[in-house]
C-alpha positions, 0 to 999 in steps of 0.5 A: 869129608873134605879130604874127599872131595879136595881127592876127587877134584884132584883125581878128575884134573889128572884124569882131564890132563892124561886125556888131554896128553893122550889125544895131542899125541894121537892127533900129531902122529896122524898128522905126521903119518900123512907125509907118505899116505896118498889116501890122506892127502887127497881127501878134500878136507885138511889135517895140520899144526904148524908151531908157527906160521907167518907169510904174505900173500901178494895176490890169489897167485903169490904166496910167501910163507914161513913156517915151524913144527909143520905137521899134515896136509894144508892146501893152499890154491884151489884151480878151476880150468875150465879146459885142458891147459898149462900153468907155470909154477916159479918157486923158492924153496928152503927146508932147514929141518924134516919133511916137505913136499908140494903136492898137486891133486887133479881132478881124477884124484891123482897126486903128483909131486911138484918139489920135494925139500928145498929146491928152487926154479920153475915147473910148467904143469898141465892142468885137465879140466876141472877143480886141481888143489895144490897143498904142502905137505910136512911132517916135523918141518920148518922153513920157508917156501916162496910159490907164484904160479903163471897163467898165460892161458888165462883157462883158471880161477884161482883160488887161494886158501891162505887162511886169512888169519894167518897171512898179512894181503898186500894189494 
């Protein structure tokens, strides 16, 4: 009898960790799936794992982030132009291993690529009136990417998705 029941428990663990094996597989081939799929990356909603993510943010306009085993889509301003205008963007990027890019989607759900991989400098990018979401991009990455964005016009709010629990605020 208690063989039984000793062979039952040990069958439902199994079962629970095949379950458990299968659905983090699943999960993290959608995630690395969404690299080339601009039907993903333009949902509202986010799909991503990072192994590890630190990084700092001075302000609602300045992020310092490093990262590891990125995988998905993770958006990290939301921009209001309340008209037509043009933002600077200054960034730093390094990617020591994998995929990652720097996406902007307008308000038409349109993506643009503002940097791909490692690339340093600063781009100057019109904004159309209406909410604009600048997100990364990975797939299997790590690096670090430095991004600060210029708003001489003074047209946007700026709002950061920094994930308060993962980012350290400087004042």
């Amino acid at each position: 009898m208690k063989l039984k029941l000793r062979n039952k428990i040990l069958l439902a663990i199994c079962i629970l960790i095949i379950l458990d094996i299968i659905i983090s597989f699943g999960f993290n081939i959608w995630q690395k799936n969404i690299y080339n799929n601009n039907y993903k990356i333009v949902q509202q909603g986010d799909s991503y794992t990072y192994k590890n993510k630190t990084g700092t943010q001075n302000s609602s306009d300045e992020i310092d982030l490093k990262y590891s085993g990125f995988s998905g889509d993770d958006t990290i301003w939301i921009l209001n132009a309340h008209k037509d205008c043009e933002i600077t963007l200054d960034y730093n990027s390094t990617v020591n291993s994998g995929d990652f890019k720097i996406v902007l989607i307008n308000p038409e759900k349109e993506i643009e690529n503002i940097l791909e991989g490692t690339a340093q400098g600063n781009k100057t990018i019109k904004l159309t009136k209406g909410e604009c979401r600048f997100k990364i991009v990975g797939r299997n990455t790590d690096g670090e990417v430095k991004l600060s964005i210029i708003d001489e016009s003074k047209n946007i709010d700026i709002s950061s998705l920094s994930h308060s629990n993962l980012f350290s605020v400087k004042s």
